[in-house]
N, C-alpha and C positions, 0 to 999 in steps of 0.2 A: 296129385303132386306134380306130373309133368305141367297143367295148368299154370302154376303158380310159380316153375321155374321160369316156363316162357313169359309170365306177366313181370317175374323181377330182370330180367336180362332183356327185355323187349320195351318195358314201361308202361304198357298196358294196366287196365284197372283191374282187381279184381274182381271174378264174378260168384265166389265162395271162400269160406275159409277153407284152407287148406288141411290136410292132416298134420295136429301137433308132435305127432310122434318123430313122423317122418322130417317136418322142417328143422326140429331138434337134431336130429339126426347128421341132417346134411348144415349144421350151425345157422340156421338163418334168420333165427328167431329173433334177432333185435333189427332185421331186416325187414321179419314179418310183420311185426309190433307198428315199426314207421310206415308200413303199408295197411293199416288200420285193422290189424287182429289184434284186438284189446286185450284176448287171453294172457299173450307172449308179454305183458308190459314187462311180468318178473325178469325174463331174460334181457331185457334191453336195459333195462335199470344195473343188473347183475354188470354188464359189461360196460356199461359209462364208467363205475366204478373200477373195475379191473383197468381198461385202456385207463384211465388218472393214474392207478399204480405202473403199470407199464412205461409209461412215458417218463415218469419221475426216476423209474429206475433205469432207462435207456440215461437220461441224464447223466447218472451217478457211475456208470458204466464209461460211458464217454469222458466223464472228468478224470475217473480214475487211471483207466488205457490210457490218458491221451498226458499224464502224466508221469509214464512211463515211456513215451514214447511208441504209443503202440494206437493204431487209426482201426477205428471199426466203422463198417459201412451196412448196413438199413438193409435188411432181405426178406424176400417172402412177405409175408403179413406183415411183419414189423416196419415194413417200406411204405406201406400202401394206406395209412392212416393218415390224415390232413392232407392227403394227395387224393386218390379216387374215389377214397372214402372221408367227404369231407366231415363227415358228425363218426367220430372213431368206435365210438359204440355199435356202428353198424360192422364191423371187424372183428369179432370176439378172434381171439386165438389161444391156444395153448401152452405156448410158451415164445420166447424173444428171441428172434437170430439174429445173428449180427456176422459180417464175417471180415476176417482176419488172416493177412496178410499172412503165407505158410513159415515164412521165418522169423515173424513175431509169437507164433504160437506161444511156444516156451512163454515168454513171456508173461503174456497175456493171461495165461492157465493160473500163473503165481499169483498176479492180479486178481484172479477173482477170485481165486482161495484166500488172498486176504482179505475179502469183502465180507466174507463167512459162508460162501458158496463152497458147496463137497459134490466130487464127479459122480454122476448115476450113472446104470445102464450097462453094457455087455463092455468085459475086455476089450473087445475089436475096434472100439471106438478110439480109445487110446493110439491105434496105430496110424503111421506114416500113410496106410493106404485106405485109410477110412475120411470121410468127407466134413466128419464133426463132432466134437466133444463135448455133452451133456452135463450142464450142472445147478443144482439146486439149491435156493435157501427157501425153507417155510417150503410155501406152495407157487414161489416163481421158479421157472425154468429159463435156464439161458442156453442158446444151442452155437458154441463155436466152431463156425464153418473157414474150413482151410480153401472149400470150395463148395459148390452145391453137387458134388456128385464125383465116385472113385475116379481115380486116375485109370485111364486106358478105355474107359466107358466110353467117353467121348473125346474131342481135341477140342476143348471149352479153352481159351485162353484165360486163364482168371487177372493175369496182369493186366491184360488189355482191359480189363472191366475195370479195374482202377485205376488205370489212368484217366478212362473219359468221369471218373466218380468225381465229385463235386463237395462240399459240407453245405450239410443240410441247412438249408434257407429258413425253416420253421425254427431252428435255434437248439436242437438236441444236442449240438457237439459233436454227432457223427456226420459220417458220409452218407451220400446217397449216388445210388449209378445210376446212368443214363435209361431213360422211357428204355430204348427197344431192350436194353441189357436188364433191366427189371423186370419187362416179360419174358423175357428167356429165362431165366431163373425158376419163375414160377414154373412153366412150361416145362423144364428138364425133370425140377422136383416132381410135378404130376407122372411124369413118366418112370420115373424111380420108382413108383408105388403106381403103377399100371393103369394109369389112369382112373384107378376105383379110385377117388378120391372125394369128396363133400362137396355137394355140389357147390358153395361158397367157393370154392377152385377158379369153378367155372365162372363164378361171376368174378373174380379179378381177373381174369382172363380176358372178359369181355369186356370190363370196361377199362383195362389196359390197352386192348386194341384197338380202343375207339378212339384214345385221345393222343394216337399216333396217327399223322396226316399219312398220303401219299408218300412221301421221298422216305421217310421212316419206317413203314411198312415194306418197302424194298429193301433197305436195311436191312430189315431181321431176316427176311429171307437171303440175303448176302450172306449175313454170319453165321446162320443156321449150315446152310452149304459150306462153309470156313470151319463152323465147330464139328463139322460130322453129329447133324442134329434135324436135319431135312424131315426124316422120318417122323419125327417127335412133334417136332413143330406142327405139320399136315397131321397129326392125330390129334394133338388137341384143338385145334382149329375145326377139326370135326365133330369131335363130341361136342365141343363148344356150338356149333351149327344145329347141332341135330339137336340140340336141349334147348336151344332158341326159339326152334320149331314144333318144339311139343310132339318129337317125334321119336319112334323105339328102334331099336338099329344100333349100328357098330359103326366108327369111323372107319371109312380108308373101303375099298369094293379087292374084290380077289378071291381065292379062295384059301386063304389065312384069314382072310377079315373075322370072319365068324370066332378068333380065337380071343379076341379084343372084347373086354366087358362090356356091356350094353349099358344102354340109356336106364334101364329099371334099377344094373346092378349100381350104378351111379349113385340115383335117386332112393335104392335101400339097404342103402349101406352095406351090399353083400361083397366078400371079398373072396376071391378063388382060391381051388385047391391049389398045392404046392404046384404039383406038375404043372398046371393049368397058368400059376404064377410065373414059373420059369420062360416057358413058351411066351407067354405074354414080353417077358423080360427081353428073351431073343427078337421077337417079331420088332420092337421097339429101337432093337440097335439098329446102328446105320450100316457096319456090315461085320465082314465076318472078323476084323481088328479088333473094332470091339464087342462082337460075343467071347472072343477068347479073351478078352482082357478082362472081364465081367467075370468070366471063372478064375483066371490068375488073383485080380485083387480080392473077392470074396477067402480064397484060402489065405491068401499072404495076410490081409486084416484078421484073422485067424490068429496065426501065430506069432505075429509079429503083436499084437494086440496083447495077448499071452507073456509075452515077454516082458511087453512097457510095464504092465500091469503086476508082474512078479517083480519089478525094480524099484516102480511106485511102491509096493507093501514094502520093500526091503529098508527106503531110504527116511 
């Protein structure tokens, strides 16, 4: 498996198939498939069709918000289709982010409850200190982000990323932000989930980074230092290195590094014990502001959550 991440992140041909389990695993199959494993064609067919639905309903999303007054902008996977991933079927994703200005929420929430989307997912989402509200019709999922990540975690400006946002050139009706502010994103969300993430992470990772020049790649590191993100950014940048290399290891050298998932846990889908998750969680903050903010918003999205949610049933 490490063969074949370094042959998709590198360009390289390949020199076997790979294991089906495992590229399933890490979603790469409609990646695998254009890389000539004839097995995967089901998955690459599976997702030309889903990204057609995706897209059509980013449309209807956009027309809807934006007749209300309310702007949504392109995140995560949902960004990175007819951009780094010029054929979208090589993107499968889960569900559609989109994120939303924190004092549109309200809003926007009515909005898609009148589309016939109903909220899924844990109370905590609901609250003021949580990063996204979860909602379903059928089997699409829409995930409304106030931001990509709690308050106090980081000093992420989210304003500032919409203002350099744009409307998207391909015609959706949404926004889109800027190159280096669409790798941060992805890059914060990897670190929100410990970097154990599929390895399909790492490829928009890399080839986000590729089609940022010089003066942009200073950039990110500008804002990373600005967001209290340094840390974050230098971890993925390094699994992202070491899975280019076909190599086993931890980003980042010291003697914490060892607490950092590996290259294998990556590649098979293994995700850590609680404890093991926490630590992981601390080592990844930038200092000690936000480790302690990381435990304040965890309980406050708790009960604050609890509440929105006991008001929601009531009204």
């Amino acid at each position: 498996m490490r063969s074949f991440v370094r042959a998709v992140l590198t360009g390289e041909a390949l020199s076997a198939d790979p294991p089906l389990d495992l590229v399933r695993t890490n979603h790469l199959g409609p990646i695998a498939y254009r890389m000539g494993v004839a097995a995967l064609r089901g998955e690459y067919a599976a997702s030309a069709i889903a990204a057609d639905r995706r897209l059509a309903l980013i449309r209807q999303l956009a027309r809807a918000f934006g007749g209300h007054g309310v702007e949504i902008a392109l995140i995560k996977g949902s960004s990175l289709v007819g951009t780094i991933y010029p054929d979208p079927a090589e993107r499968p994703m889960h569900d559609i982010d989109v994120l939303v200005r924190t004092d549109r929420l309200p809003e926007a929430i009515r909005c898609i409850k009148d589309m016939g989307f109903a909220r899924v997912g844990f109370s905590r989402k609901l609250s003021r200190w949580y990063h996204a509200v979860v909602f379903m019709r059928g089997d699409m999922m829409v995930e409304l982000h106030r931001n990509i990540v709690q308050p106090y975690r980081t000093n992420i400006q989210i304003e500032d990323m919409w203002g350099r946002s744009m409307l998207d050139p391909q015609g959706s009706g949404a926004q889109r932000l800027d190159p280096v502010d669409d790798l941060l994103i992805c890059m914060v969300h990897m670190a929100r989930h410990e970097l154990a993430v599929p390895a399909l992470n790492y490829v928009d990772v890399s080839r986000l980074w590729n089609r940022l020049d010089t003066s942009e790649r200073a950039l990110l590191f500008s804002r990373a230092r600005a967001y209290r993100i340094e840390r974050t950014v230098a971890a993925v940048l390094g699994m992202s290195e070491l899975l280019k290399a076909g190599a086993r290891g931890t980003p980042g050298e010291g003697r914490f590094a060892s607490i950092y998932p590996t290259t294998d846990d990556v590649l098979r889908g293994n995700r850590p014990a609680r404890l093991r998750q926490i630590a992981q969680k601390l080592l990844l903050a930038e200092g000690m502001r936000e480790r302690l903010g990381l435990g304040f918003v965890y309980g406050a999205a708790i009960l604050d959550g609890w509440w929105q949610a006991r008001s929601e049933h009531q009204r």
